[in-house]
FIRO-712255 format. One record per residue (C-alpha): x, z, y; residue number from 1. Coordinates in Angstrom, 2 decimals, padded with zeros to 5 digits. Each point is the difference from the previous one (the first is absolute). Example, Ala and Ser with C-alpha at 12.3 -4.5 7.8 and 13.67 -1.06 7.14 Angstrom:
! FIRO-712255
{X: 012.30; Z: 007.80; Y: -004.50; pos: 1}
{X: 001.37; Z: -000.66; Y: 003.44; pos: 2}
//
This chain:
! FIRO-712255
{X: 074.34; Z: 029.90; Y: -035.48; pos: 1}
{X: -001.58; Z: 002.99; Y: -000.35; pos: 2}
{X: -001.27; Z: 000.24; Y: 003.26; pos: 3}
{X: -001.38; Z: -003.71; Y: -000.32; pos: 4}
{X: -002.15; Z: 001.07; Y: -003.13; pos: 5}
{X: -001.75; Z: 003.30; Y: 001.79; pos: 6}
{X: -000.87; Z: -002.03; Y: 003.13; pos: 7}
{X: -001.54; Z: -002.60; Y: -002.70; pos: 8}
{X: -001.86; Z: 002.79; Y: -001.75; pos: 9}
{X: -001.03; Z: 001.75; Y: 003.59; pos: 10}
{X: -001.21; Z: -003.39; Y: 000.88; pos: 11}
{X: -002.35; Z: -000.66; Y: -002.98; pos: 12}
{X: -001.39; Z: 003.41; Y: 000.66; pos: 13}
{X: -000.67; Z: -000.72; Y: 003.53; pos: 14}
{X: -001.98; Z: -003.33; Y: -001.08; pos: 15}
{X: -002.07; Z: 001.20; Y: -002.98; pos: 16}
{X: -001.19; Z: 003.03; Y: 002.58; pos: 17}
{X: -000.83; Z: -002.96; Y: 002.73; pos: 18}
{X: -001.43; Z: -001.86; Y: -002.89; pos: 19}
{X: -001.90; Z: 002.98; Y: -000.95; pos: 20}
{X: -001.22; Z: 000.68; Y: 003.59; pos: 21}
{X: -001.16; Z: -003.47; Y: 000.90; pos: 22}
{X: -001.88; Z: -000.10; Y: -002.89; pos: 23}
{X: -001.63; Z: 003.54; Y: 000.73; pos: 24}
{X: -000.60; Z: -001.22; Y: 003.33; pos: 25}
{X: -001.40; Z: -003.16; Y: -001.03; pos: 26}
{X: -002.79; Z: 001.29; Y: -002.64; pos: 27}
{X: -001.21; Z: 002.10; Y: 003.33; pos: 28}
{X: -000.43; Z: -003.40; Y: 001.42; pos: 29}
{X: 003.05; Z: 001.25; Y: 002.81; pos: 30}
{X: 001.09; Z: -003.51; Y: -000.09; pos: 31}
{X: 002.16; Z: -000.09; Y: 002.96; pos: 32}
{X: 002.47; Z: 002.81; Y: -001.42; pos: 33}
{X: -000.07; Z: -001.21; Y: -002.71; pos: 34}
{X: 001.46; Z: -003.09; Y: 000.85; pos: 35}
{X: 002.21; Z: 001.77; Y: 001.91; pos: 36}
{X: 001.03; Z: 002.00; Y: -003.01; pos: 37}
{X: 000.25; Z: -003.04; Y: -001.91; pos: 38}
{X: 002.48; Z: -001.53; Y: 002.94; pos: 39}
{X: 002.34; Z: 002.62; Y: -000.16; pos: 40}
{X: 000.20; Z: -000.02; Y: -003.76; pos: 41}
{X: 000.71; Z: -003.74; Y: 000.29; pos: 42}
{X: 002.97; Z: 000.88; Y: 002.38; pos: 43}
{X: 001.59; Z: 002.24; Y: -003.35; pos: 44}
{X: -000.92; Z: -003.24; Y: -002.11; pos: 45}
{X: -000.91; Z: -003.37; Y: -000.07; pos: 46}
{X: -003.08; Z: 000.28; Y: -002.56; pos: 47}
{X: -002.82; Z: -002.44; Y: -000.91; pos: 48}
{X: -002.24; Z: 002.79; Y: -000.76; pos: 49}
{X: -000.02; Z: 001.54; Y: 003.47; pos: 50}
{X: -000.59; Z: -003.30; Y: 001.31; pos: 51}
{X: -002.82; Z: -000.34; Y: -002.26; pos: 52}
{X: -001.45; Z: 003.35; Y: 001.52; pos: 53}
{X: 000.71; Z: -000.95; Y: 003.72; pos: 54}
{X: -001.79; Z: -003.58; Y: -000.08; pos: 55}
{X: -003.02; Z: 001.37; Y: -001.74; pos: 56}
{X: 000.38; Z: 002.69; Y: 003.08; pos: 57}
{X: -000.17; Z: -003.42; Y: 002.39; pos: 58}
{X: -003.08; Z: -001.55; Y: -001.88; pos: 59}
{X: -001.90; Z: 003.32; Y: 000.26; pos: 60}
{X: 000.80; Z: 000.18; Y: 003.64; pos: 61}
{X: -000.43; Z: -003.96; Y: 000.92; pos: 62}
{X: -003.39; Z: 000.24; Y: -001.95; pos: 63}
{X: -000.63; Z: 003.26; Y: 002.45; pos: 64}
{X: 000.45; Z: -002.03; Y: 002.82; pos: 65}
{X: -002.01; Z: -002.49; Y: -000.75; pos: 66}
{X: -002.51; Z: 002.49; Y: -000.50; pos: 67}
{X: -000.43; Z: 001.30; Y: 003.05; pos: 68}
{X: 000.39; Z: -003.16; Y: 001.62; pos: 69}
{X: -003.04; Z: -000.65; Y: -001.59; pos: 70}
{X: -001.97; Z: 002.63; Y: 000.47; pos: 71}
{X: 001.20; Z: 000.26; Y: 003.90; pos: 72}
{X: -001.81; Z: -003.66; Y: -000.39; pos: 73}
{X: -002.99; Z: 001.18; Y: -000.90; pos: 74}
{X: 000.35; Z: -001.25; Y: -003.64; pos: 75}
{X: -000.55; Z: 002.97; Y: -002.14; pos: 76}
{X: -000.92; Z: -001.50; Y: -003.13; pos: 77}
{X: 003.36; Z: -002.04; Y: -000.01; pos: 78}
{X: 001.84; Z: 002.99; Y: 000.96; pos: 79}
{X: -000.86; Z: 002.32; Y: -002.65; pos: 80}
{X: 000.67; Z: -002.84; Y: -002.58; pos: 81}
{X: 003.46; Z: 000.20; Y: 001.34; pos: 82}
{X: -000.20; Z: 004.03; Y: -000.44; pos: 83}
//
């Protein structure tokens, strides 16, 4: 019993510190460890929140793409809309 409640508490540790580092990450605009942050914390737990955090991650990098695809077309006015 005992044993069950300090791997609970070790575990909420761990995933407020990979909360706290894929948000630190993220404000640099690091999204890709972020979302890797934010993966590893979902392993710990099933959250909405950090779900929240990794699809805004995927419409940041999706609107990225686009971007460049873009601009690699020549269409820099569209692009930086995009940006």
């Amino acid at each position: 019993m005992v044993i069950k409640i300090l791997k609970k508490i070790f575990k909420g540790g761990e995933l407020k510190e990979l909360i706290k580092k894929g948000d630190s990450l993220f404000k640099k605009g690091n999204y890709i460890e972020a979302k890797k942050a934010y993966l590893e914390a979902l392993k710990i737990e099933d959250n909405e929140e950090i779900k929240e955090k990794i699809k805004t991650i995927e419409r940041i990098e999706k609107l990225k793409k686009d971007a460049a695809q873009l601009f690699d077309n020549g269409l820099y006015s569209s692009a930086l809309k995009k940006y």
